[in-house]
Structure formats: structure tokens, C-alpha cells
N, CA and C atoms as a LAMMPS dump frame, in Angstrom:
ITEM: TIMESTEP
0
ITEM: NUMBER OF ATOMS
264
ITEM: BOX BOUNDS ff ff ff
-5.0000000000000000e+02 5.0000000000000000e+02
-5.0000000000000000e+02 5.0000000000000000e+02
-5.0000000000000000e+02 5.0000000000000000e+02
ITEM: ATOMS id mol type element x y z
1 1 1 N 381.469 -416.458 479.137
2 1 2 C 381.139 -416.954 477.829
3 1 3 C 381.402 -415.854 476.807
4 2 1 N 382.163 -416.099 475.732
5 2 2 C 382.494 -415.115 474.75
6 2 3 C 381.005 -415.032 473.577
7 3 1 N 380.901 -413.818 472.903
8 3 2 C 379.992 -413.194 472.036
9 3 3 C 380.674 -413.578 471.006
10 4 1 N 381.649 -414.406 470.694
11 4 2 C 382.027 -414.48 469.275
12 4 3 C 381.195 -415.588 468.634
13 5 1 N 381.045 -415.307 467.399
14 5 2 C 380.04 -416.933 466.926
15 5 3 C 380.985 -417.241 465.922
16 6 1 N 381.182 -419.165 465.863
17 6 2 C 380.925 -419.685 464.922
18 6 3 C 380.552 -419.667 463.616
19 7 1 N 381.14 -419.385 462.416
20 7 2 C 380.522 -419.467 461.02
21 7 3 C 379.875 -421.002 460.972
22 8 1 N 378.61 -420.657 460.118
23 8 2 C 378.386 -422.14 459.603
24 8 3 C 379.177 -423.072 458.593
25 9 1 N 379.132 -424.003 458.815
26 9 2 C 380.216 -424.604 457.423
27 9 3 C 379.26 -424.014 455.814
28 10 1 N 380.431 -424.002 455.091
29 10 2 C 380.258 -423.442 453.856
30 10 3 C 380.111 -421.465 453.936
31 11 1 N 380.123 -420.992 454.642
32 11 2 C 379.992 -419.83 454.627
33 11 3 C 381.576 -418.756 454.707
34 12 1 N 381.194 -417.574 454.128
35 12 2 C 382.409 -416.978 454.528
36 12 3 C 382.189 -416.093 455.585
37 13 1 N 383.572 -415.71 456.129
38 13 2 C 382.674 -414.123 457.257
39 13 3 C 384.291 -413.396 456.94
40 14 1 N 383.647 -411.775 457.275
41 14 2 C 384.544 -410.854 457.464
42 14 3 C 385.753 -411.134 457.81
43 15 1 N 387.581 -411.273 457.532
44 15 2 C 388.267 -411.307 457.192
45 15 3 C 388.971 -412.839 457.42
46 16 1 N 388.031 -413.43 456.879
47 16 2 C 388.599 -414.84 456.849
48 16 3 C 389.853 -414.964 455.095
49 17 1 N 389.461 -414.606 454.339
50 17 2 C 390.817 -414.792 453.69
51 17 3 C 391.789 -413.634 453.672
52 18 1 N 391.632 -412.641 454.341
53 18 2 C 392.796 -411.932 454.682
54 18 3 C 393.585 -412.568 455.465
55 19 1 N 392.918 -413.049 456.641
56 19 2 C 393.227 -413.901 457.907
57 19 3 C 394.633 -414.808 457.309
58 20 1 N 394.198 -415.746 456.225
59 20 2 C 394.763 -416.637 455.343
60 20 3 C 395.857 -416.3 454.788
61 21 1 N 395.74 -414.999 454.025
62 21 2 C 396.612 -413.696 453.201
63 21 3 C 397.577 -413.503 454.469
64 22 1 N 397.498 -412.625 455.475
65 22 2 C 398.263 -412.397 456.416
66 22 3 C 398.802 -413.827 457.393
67 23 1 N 398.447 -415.117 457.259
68 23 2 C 399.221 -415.973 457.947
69 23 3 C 400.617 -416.286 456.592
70 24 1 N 400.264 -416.209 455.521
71 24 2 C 401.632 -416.938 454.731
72 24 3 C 402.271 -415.664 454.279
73 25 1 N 401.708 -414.539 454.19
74 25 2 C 402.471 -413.519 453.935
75 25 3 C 403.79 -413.341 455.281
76 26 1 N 403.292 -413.635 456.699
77 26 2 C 403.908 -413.696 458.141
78 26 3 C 405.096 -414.306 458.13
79 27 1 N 404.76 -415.571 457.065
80 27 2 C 406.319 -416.665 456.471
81 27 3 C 407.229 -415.826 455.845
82 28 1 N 407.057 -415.223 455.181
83 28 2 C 407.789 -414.4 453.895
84 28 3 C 407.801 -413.689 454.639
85 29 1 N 407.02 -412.195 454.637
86 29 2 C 407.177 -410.87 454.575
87 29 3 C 406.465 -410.783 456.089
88 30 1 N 407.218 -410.848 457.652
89 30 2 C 407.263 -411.185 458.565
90 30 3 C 406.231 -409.671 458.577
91 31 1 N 406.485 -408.209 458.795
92 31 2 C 406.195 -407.494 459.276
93 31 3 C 404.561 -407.123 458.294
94 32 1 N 404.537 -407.466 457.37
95 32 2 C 403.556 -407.228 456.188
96 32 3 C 402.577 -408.152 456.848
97 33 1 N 403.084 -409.181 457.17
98 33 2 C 401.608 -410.497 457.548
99 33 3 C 401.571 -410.306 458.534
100 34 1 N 401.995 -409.409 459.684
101 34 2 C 401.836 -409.538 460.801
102 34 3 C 400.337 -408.509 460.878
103 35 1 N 401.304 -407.266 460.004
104 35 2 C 399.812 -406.125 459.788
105 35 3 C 398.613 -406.773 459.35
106 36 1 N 398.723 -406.84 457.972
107 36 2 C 397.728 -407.676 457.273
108 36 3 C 396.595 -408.632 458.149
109 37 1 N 397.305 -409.64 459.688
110 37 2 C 396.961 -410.638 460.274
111 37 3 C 395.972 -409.443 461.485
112 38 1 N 396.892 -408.635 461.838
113 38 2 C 395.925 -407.999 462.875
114 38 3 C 394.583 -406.852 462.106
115 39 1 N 394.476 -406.651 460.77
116 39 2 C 393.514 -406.263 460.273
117 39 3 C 392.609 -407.013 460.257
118 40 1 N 392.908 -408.682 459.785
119 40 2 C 391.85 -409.566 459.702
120 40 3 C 391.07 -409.924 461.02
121 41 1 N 392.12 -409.854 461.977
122 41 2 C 391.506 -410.028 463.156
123 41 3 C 390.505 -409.328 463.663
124 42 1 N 390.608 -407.962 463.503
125 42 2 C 389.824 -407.18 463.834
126 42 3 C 388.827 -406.945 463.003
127 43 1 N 388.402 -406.891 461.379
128 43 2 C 387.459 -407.397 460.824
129 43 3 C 386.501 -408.418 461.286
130 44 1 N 387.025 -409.39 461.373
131 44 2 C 386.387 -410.962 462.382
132 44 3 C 385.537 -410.383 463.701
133 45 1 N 386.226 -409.514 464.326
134 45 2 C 385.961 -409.135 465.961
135 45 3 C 385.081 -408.33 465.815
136 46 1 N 385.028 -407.667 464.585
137 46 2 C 384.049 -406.603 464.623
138 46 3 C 382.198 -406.905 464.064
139 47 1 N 382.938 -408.059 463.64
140 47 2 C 381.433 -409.119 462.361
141 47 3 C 380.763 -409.973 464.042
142 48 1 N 381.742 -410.134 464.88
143 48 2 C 381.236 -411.42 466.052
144 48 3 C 381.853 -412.857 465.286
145 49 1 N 382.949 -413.12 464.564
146 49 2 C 383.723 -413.984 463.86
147 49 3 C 384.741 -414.014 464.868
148 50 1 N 385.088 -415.822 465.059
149 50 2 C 386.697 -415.854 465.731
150 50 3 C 387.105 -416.089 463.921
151 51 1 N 388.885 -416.133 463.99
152 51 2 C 389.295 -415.931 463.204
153 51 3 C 390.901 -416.476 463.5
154 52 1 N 390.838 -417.996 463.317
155 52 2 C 392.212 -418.538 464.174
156 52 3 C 393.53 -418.341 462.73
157 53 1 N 393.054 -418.311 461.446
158 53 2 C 394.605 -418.236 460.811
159 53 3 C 395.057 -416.767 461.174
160 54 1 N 394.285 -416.033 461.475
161 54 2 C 394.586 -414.383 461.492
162 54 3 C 395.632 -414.477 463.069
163 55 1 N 395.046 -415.176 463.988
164 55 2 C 395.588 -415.481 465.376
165 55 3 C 397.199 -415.746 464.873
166 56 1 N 397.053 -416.919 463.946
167 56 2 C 398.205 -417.953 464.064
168 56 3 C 399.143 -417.026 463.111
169 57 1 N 398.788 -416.654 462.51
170 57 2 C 399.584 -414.981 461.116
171 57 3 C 399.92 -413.737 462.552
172 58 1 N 399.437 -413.506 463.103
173 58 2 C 399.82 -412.72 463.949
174 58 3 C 400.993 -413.473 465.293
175 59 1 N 400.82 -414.323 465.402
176 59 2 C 402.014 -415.05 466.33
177 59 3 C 403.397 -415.268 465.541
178 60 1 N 402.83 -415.568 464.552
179 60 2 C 403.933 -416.506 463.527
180 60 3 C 404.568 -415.156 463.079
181 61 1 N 403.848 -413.633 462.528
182 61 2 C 404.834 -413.048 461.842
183 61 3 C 405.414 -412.165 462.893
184 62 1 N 405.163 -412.261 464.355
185 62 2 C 405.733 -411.439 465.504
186 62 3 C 407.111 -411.885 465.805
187 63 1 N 406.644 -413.215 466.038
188 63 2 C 407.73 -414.411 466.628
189 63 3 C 409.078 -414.319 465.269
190 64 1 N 408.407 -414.203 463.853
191 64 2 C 409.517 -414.493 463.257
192 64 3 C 410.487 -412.653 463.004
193 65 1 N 409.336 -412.214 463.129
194 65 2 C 409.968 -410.324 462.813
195 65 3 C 410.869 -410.192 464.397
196 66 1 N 410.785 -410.801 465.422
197 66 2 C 411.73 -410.33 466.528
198 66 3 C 412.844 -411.474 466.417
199 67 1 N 412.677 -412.574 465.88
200 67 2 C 414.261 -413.627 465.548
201 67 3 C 414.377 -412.649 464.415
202 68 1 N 414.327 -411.961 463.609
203 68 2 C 414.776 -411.319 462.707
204 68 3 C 415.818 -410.315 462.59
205 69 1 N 415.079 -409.109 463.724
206 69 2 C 416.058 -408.123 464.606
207 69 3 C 416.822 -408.485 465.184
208 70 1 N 416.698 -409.853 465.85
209 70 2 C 417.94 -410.422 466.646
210 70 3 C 419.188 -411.25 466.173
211 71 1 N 418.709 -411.231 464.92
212 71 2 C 419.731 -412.1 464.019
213 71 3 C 420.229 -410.716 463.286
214 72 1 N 419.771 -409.541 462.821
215 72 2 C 420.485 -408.845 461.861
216 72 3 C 421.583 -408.164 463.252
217 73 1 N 420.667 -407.838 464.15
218 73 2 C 421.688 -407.225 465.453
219 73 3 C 423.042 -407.805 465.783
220 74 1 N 422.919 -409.257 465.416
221 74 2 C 423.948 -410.454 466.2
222 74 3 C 424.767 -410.162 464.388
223 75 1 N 424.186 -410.766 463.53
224 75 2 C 425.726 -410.118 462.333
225 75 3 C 426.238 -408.481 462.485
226 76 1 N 425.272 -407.67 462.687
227 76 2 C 425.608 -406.459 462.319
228 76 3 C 426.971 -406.24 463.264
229 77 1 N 426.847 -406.638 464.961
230 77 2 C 427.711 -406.839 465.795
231 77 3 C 429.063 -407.485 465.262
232 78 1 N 428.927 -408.56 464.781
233 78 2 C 430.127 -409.546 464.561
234 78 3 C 430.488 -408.802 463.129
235 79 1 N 430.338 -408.154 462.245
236 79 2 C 430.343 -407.408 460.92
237 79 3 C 431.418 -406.387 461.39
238 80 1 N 431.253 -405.488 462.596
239 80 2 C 431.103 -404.552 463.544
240 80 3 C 432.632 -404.748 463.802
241 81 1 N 432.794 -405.899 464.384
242 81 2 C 433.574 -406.382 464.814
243 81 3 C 434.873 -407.143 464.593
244 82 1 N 434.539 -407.722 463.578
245 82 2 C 435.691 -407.68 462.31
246 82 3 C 436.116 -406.487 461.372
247 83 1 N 435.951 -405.446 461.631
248 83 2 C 436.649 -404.004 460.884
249 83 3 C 438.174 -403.896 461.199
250 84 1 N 438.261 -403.797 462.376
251 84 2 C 439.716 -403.456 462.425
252 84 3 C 440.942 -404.624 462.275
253 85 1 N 440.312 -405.859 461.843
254 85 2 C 441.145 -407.085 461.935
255 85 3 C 441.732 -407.17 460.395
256 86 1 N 442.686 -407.615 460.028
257 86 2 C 443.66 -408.098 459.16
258 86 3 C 444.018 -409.479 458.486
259 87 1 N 443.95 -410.38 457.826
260 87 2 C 443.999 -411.292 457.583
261 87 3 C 445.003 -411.655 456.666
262 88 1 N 446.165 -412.281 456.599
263 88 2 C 447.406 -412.859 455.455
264 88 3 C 447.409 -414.205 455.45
């Protein structure tokens, strides 16, 4: 059984709108919301708060910051790779 509690409805707890802050920042600014998401998390963890947008900001800006590297890697390659070619 986990020690985390439940907020009551209407209440706030320790990094619930960072949590929020770092899930849409994760859309945009992949590596910024990812930080941002694991601060909130750990705010939350430290109050006895779960804290699921901070979860879902931390998946979302991981998942999108490594398709990121793998897409600049895959042009930088093919960029790379068209240098010595010629075109008339």
C-alpha cells in the first residue's frame, strides 16, 4: 500500500500547477517540461501528493525530446550526405 494521499476536492497541494506548467511546456519546449515535470513531481512526493499531470509532462516531454534527437540525427545524416553531390 503506497503513503501517498489523495488531495481533497477543492484543495491545492505542493506542485500541482507546476505539474500542469511542466506537462504543456513538455509539448513545446520538450527538455524545459520535462525538468520543470520532474520538479513537480518531486514537490508532490515530498508533501505525500500523487501528482499525475507532472507523471504525464514527464513521459510526454522524454518521449518527445528522444523523437527529437532522432529526427535532427536522421536530417543531420541525410544533410551529411548530400555535400558532395551535384545537381544540373
Amino acid at each position: 500500500m503506497s503513503n501517498l494521499q489523495t488531495p481533497t476536492p477543492g484543495t491545492d497541494y505542493p506542485g500541482k500547477t507546476l505539474g500542469i506548467v511542466g506537462l504543456v511546456l513538455a509539448i513545446v519546449f520538450n527538455l524545459i517540461g520535462l525538468i520543470i515535470s520532474i520538479v513537480a513531481l518531486q514537490q508532490s512526493k515530498a508533501a505525500g501528493f500523487k501528482n499525475t499531470p507532472a507523471k504525464i509532462g514527464i513521459i510526454v516531454g522524454a518521449v518527445l525530446f528522444v523523437l527529437g534527437i532522432i529526427i535532427s540525427i536522421i536530417s543531420f545524416a541525410a544533410a551529411a550526405s548530400m555535400v558532395g553531390t551535384t545537381t544540373y
